[in-house]
C-alpha positions in Angstrom: 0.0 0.0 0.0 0.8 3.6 -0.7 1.7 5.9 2.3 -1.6 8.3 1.8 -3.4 5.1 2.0 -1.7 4.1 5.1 -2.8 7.5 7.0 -6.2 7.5 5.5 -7.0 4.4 7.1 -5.1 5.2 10.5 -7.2 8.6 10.4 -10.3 6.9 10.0 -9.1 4.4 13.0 -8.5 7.0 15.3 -12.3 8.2 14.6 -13.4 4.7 15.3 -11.1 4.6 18.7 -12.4 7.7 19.8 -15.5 7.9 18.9 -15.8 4.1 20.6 -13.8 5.1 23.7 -16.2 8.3 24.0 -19.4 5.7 24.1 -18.0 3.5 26.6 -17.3 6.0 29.1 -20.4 7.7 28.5 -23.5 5.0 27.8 -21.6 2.0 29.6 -19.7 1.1 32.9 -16.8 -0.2 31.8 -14.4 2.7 32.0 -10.8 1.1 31.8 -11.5 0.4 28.9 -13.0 3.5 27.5 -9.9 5.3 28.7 -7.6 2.8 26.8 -9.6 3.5 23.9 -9.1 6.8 23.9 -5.3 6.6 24.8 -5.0 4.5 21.8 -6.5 7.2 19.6 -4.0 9.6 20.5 -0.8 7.6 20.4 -2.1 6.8 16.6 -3.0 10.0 15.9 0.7 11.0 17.4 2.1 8.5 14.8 0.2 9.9 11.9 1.9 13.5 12.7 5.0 12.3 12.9 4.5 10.0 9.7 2.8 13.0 7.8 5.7 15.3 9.0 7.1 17.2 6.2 
């Protein structure tokens, strides 16, 4: 795969992870794992800056 590939489907990952992480904590009791979710978005979206860096 092609690199703007690559950060199109990590982009649309970190949506999924945070959008996932923000239902848990809000709608469900289970917020370890909410959290983690939403830990995991940003250490992607972290990668995709550094990847995307010019």
């Amino acid at each position: 795969m092609t690199e703007p590939a690559l950060l199109s489907i990590s982009m649309l990952a970190v949506f999924a992870l945070a959008l996932g992480g923000g239902w848990i904590l809000t709608k469900r009791s289970e917020k370890k794992q909410g959290v983690l979710m939403l830990i995991a978005a940003a250490v992607l979206l972290a990668n995709i800056l550094i990847w995307a860096w010019p």
